[in-house]
GULUMSE-186550 format. One record per residue (C-alpha): x, y, z. Coordinates in pm, whole numbers, m for minus. Each point is the difference from the previous one (the first is absolute). Last residue first. Example, Ala and Ser with C-alpha at 12.3 -4.5 7.8 and 13.67 -1.06 7.14 Angstrom:
// GULUMSE-186550
{atom {1367,m106,714}}
{atom {m137,m344,66}}
// end
This chain:
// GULUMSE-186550
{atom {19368,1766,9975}}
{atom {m129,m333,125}}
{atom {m103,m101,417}}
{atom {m385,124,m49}}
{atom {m41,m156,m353}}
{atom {68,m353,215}}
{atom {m262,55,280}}
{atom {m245,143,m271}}
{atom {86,m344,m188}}
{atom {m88,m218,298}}
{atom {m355,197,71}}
{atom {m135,m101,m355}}
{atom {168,m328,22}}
{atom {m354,m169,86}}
{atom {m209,246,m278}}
{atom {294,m110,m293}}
{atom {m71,m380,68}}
{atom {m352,20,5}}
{atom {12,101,m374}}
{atom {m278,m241,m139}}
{atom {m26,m212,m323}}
{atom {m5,m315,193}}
{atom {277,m211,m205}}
{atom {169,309,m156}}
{atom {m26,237,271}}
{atom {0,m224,289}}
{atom {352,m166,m202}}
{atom {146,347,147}}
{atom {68,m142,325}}
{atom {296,m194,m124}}
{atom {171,368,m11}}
{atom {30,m60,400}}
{atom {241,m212,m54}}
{atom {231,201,m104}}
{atom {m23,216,342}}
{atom {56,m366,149}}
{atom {293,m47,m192}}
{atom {192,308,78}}
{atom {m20,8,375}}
{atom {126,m360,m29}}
{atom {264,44,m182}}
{atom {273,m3,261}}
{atom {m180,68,339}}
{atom {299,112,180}}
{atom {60,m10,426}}
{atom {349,150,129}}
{atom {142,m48,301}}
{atom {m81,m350,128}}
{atom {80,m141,330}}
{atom {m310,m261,72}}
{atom {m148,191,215}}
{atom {m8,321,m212}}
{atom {m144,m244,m289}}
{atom {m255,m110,245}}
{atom {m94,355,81}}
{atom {3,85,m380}}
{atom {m293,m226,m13}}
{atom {m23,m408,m113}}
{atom {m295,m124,m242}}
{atom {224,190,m327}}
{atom {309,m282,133}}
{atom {m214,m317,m138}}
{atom {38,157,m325}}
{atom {184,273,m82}}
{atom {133,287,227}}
{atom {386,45,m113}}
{atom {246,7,299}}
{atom {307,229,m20}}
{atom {230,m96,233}}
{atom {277,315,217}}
{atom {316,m195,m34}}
{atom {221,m276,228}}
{atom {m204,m312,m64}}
{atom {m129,m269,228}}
{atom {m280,148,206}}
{atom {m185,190,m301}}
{atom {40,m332,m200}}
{atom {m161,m236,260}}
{atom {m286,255,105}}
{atom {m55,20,m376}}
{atom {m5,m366,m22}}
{atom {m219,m1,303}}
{atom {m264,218,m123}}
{atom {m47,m219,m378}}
{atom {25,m101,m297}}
{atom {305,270,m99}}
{atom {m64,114,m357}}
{atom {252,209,m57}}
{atom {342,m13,204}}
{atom {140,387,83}}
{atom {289,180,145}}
{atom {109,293,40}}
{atom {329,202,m27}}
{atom {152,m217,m199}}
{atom {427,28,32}}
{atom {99,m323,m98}}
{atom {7,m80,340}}
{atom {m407,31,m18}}
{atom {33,m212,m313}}
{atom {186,m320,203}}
{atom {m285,40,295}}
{atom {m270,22,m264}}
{atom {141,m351,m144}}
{atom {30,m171,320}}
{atom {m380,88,142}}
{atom {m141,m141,m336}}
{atom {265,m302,4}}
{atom {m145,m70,348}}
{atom {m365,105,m94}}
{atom {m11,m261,m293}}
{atom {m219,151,m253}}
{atom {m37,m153,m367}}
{atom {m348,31,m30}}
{atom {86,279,m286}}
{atom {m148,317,218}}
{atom {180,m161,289}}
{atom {381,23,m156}}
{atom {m5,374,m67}}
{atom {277,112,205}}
{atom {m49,376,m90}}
{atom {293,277,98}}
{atom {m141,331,83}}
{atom {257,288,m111}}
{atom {m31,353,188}}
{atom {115,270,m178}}
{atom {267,259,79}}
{atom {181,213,m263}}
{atom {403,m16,m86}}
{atom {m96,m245,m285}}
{atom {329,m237,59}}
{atom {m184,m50,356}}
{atom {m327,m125,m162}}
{atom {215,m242,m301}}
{atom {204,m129,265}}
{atom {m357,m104,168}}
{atom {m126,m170,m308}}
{atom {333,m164,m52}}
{atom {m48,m155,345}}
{atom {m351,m73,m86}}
{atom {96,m199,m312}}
{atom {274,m179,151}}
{atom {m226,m138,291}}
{atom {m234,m156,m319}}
{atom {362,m146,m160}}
{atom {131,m167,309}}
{atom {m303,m155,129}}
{atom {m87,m137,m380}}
{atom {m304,m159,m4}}
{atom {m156,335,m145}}
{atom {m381,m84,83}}
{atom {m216,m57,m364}}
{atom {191,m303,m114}}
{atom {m296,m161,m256}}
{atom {m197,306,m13}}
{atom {311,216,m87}}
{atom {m59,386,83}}
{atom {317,m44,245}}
{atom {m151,74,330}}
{atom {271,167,253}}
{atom {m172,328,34}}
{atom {149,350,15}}
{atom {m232,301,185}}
{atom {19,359,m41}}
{atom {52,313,207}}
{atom {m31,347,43}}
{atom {m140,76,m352}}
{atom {81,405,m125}}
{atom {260,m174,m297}}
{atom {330,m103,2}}
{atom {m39,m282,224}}
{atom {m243,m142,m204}}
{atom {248,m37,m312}}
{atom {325,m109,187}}
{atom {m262,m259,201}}
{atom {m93,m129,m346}}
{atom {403,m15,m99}}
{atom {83,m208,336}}
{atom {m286,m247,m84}}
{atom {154,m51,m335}}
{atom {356,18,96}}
{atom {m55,m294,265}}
{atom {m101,m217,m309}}
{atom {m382,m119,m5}}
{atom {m164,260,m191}}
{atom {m299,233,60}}
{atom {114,152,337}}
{atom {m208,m330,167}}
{atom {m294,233,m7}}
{atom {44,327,50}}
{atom {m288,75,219}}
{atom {72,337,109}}
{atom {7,248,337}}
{atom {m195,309,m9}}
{atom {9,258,289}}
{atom {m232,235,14}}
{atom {m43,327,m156}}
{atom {m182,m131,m356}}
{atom {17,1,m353}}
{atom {374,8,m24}}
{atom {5,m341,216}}
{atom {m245,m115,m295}}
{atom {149,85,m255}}
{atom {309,m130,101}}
{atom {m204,m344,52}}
{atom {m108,0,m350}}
{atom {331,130,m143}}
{atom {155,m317,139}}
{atom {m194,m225,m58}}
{atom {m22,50,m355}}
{atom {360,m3,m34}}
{atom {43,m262,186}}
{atom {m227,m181,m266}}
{atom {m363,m112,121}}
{atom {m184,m322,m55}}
{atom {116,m128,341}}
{atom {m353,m32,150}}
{atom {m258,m40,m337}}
{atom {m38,299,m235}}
{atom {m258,213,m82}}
{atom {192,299,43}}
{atom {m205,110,334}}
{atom {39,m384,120}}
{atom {358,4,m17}}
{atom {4,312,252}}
{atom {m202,m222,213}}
{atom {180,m296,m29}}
{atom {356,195,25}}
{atom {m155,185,315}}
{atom {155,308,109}}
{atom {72,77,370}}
{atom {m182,317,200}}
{atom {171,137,332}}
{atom {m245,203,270}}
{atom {m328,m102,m114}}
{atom {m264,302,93}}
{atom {m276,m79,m190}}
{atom {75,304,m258}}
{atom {391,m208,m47}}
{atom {m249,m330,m112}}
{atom {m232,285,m221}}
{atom {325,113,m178}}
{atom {212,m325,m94}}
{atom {m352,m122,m98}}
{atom {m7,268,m230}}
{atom {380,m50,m93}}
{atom {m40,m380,m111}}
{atom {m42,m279,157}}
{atom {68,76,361}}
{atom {119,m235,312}}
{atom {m24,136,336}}
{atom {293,m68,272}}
{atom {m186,m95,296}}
{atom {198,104,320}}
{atom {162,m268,257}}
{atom {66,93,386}}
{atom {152,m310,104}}
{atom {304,33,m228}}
{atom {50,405,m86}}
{atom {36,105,m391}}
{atom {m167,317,m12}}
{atom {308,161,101}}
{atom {214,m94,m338}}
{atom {m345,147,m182}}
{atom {7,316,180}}
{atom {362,17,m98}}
{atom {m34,m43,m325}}
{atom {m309,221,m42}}
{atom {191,318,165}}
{atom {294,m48,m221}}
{atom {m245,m27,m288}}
{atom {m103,318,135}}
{atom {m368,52,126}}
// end
């Protein structure tokens, strides 16, 4: 498939009412078995990818993230859209030069946040300033001559800070800004999706965590998403997994390796 063909699967994929999960790899072999399932779009994860260097959730540089997620779309014939964090600076420039970057490469999208990396302030306060950032963002798409779809992130709920008015207002400013979808993390619930779906004027990403995992794609489709994402959880329940290995030190038995016996043929059977 052409990256011309991927882009504009990817633009079609995006349908309110009729939402498709977006899988999240780690790392190229996950990249591989999740396209082997039959996932139509993949997403990186910056907690997962973090997790594969050791690192905690926005431990990586740009250009880190970057090459990790190229890799990735490279790796496979799907589309792959990125996490790119909140463009790994807080000036419009900064976010515009990380979509310059991805937008270069095989990816056929990529996602800007408005969190600042400050514990103290971590939601950009600044309405002015955070729609700046995805208006530069989009500039910096159409001054690339390529297509790529940019997610803009209100990220408000994941900090306890959510107000679904100033939620709903702030996507609304960065779809006019020129996002293409959009998406507020860590939603607590099915009628503040339903809320958010209703009230905005973009395809919504909605990411499955929490109270939202006990809810189907149905509901979602309901409740007008498009697009459905599992950020890092994919990644840290494979992770965990590992924990079983304290059988072979505490117990002195491998029971662990005979129970994913049948997993790992599944995964062998989807790698080069």
């Amino acid at each position: 498939m052409t990256f011309e063909n991927r882009i504009e699967s990817f633009r079609a994929l995006h349908n309110p009412g009729a939402p498709f999960i977006i899988a999240n790899p780690w790392d190229i072999g996950s990249a591989k078995m999740l396209e082997g399932l039959g996932f139509s779009a993949l997403a990186t994860t910056s907690s997962g990818f973090a997790m594969t260097l050791g690192r905690r959730d926005y431990g990586v540089t740009r250009d880190e993230a970057i090459a990790h997620a190229a890799a990735i779309a490279e790796a496979v014939k799907i589309p792959v859209s990125a996490d790119l964090e909140n463009g790994f600076g807080l000036a419009p420039e900064d976010a515009a030069q990380t979509i310059r970057l991805a937008a270069a490469t095989s990816m056929c999208g990529g996602s800007i946040e408005d969190s600042t990396g400050d514990k103290a302030a971590p939601i950009i306060d600044d309405d002015i300033l955070a729609v700046e950032r995805i208006a530069a963002s989009a500039a910096a798409i159409k001054e690339s001559g390529r297509d790529f779809v940019l997610t803009a992130r209100a990220e408000a709920f994941l900090y306890g800070l959510g107000d679904i008015g100033k939620i709903i207002a702030r996507l609304n400013a960065f779809a006019d800004a020129g996002a293409d979808v959009l998406f507020a993390p860590g939603l607590p619930g099915l009628d503040a999706v339903r809320a958010i779906c209703q009230d905005v004027s973009k395809p919504v990403n909605v990411l499955i965590h929490g109270k939202l995992a006990y809810f189907s794609v149905e509901d979602f489709a309901e409740a007008g998403a498009a697009r459905l994402s599992i950020g890092g959880g994919l990644a840290w329940s494979a992770y965990g997994t590992l924990g079983d290995a304290r059988s072979m030190l505490a117990q002195g038995r491998f029971d662990a390796l005979r129970a994913n016996k049948q997993g790992a043929k599944a995964v062998a059977s989807f790698l080069n």
